[in-house]
N, C-alpha and C positions, 0 to 999 in steps of 0.2 A: 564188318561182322565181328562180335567179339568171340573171342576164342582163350582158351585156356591151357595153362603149361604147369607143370610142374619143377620148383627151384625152390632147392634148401627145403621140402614138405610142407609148402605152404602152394595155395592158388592163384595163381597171378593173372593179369590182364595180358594181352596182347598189346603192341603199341599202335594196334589197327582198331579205332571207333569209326564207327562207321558213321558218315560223314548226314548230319541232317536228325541225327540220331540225339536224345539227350546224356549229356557223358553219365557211364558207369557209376556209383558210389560205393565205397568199401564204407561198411558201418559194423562196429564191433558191440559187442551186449557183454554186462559183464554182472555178476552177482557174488554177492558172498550173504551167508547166512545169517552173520545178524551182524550189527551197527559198528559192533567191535573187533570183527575181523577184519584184516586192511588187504585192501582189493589193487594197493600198489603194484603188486608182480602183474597181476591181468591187463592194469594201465598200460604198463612200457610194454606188453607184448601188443597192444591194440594199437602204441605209438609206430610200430614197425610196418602197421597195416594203413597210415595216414591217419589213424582215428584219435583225435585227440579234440573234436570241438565235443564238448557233452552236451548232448540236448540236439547235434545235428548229425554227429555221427559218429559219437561214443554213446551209452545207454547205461548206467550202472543202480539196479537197486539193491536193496539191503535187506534182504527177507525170505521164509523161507523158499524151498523150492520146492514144496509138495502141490505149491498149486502153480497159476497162473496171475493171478490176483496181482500184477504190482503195476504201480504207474509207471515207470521208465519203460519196462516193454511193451504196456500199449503203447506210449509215446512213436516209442520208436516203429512200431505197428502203423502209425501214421505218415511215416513220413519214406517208409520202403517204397522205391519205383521200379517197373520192368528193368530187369538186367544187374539192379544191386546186388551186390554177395553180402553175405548176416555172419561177421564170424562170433565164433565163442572157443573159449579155451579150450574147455571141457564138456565134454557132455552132460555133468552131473551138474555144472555150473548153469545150465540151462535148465533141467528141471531135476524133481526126481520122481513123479508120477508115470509109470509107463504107457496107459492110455491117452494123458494131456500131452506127453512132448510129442507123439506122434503125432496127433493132432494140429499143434501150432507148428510143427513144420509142415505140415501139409498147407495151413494158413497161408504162412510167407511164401510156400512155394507157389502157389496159386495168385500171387499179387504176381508172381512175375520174375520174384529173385531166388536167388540159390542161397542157402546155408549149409557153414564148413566149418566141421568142430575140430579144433586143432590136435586131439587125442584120436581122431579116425583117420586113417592114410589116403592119400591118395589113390583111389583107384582108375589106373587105366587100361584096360584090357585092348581097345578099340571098338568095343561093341557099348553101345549107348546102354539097351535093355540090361547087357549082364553087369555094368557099372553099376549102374541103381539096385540091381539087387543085391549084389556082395553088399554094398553101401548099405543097402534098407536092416539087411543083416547084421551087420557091424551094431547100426544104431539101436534096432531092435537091442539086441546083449547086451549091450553095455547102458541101454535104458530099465532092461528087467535086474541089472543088477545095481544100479543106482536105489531104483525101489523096494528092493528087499534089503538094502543095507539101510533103510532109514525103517522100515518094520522093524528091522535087529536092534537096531540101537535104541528105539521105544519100551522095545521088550525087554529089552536090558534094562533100562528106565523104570520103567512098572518095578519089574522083580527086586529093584536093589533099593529102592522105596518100600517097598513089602517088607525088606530085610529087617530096616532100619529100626536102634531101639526106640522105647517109647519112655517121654517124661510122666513127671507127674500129675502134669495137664492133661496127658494123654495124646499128646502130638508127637509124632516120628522126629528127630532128630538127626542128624549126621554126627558119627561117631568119628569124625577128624576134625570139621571145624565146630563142633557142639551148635551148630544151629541147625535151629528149627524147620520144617517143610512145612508151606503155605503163607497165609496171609499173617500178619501180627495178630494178635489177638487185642477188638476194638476196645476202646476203653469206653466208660460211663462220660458224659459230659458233666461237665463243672455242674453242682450242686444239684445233681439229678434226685439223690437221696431226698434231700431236704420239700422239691415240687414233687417227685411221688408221694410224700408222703401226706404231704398237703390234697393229692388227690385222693386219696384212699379215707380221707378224717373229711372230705366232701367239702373243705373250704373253696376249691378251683375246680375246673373240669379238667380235664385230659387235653384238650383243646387251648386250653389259656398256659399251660402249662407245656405244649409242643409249642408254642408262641416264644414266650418267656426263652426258652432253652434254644430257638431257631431250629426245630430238626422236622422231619417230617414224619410222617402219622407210623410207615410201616417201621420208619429208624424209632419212632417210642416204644413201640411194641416188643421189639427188638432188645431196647434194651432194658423195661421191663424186664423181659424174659431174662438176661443178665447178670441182674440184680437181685433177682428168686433165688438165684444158683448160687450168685455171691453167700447171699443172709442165709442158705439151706430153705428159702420158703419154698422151692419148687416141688 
């Protein structure tokens, strides 16, 4: 029967599987928020849990954690068997929606396995019921505070965008690295002037002239409109 201890704050196995049984697997999940932050420190703590094949029983995506959406965690949603432990570092590093993380750990739990966030303590009281609830407690808090701290920092977002001064274009700017907020602004294609104009004196249609230029119907129109604003004919 497998059985669990606590050593050093982490969950450990007993060296008792039960015989006929299929062995335990430790699988660690690992996230970081976007492509450029390095998920190296979450590695070597996943290496201490045996996890280190990716794809059998390390999981690492790169995105955010407001949702669920990524393929490493379904992945590894597939491949959880009765009696596996799911660790994660952090709580926050698992989601940060409060309604969805409780959710998917209710997922995993229901396939069979336990998940243990290396930021929640150990509880062991001797009582099964009051364990999961201090526990559900813990996760609860430290899930409603994950997701208000990504509300905060949006809101902070919005607001210091609102700040921001405006060019002569009229686009918000960043007053430290003088760039701009949003897309570049698109250019005309090579000798657009020249086939609008040809369409307007009725030599070509609109048609032979998105041909000519390779672009399509609502990119002519588009940039029509563009090219009014340029000459003031708008």
């Amino acid at each position: 029967m497998l059985t669990f201890c606590e050593l050093s704050g982490k969950i450990c196995l007993s060296d008792e599987i039960e015989k006929g049984q299929v062995e335990q697997m430790n699988i660690f999940y690992i996230r970081t928020s976007t492509k450029e932050q390095n998920e190296a420190r979450q590695i070597e703590v996943a290496k201490e849990y045996g996890c280190a094949d990716q794809g059998k029983n390390l999981f690492i995506d790169k995105q955010t954690g407001t949702n669920f959406n990524r393929p490493s965690f379904e992945a590894m949603k597939k491949v959880i068997r009765q009696d596996d432990i799911v660790y994660v570092h952090e709580l926050d590093r698992f989601g940060r929606d409060y309604t969805e993380i409780k959710n998917q750990i209710a997922e995993i739990e229901s396939l069979g396995a336990k998940i243990h966030f290396l930021d929640i303590p150990v509880i062991q009281t001797g009582d099964e019921a009051t364990d999961k609830l201090l526990r559900d407690q813990f996760i609860n808090t430290l899930s409603y505070v994950a997701q208000k701290e990504t509300e905060k920092r949006k809101a902070r977002q919005v607001q210091g965008i609102a700040l921001m001064p405006v060019d002569a274009d009229g686009k918000k700017y960043s007053s430290k690295t003088g760039r701009s907020t949003g897309r570049p602004k698109a250019e005309l294609p090579k000798d657009f002037a020249k086939y609008y104009k040809r369409v307007q004196d009725k030599e070509m249609t609109a048609t032979e002239a998105m041909k000519l230029m390779d672009i399509k119907k609502t990119s002519y129109f588009k940039y029509v409109k563009m090219y009014k604003e340029e000459q003031g004919l708008a």
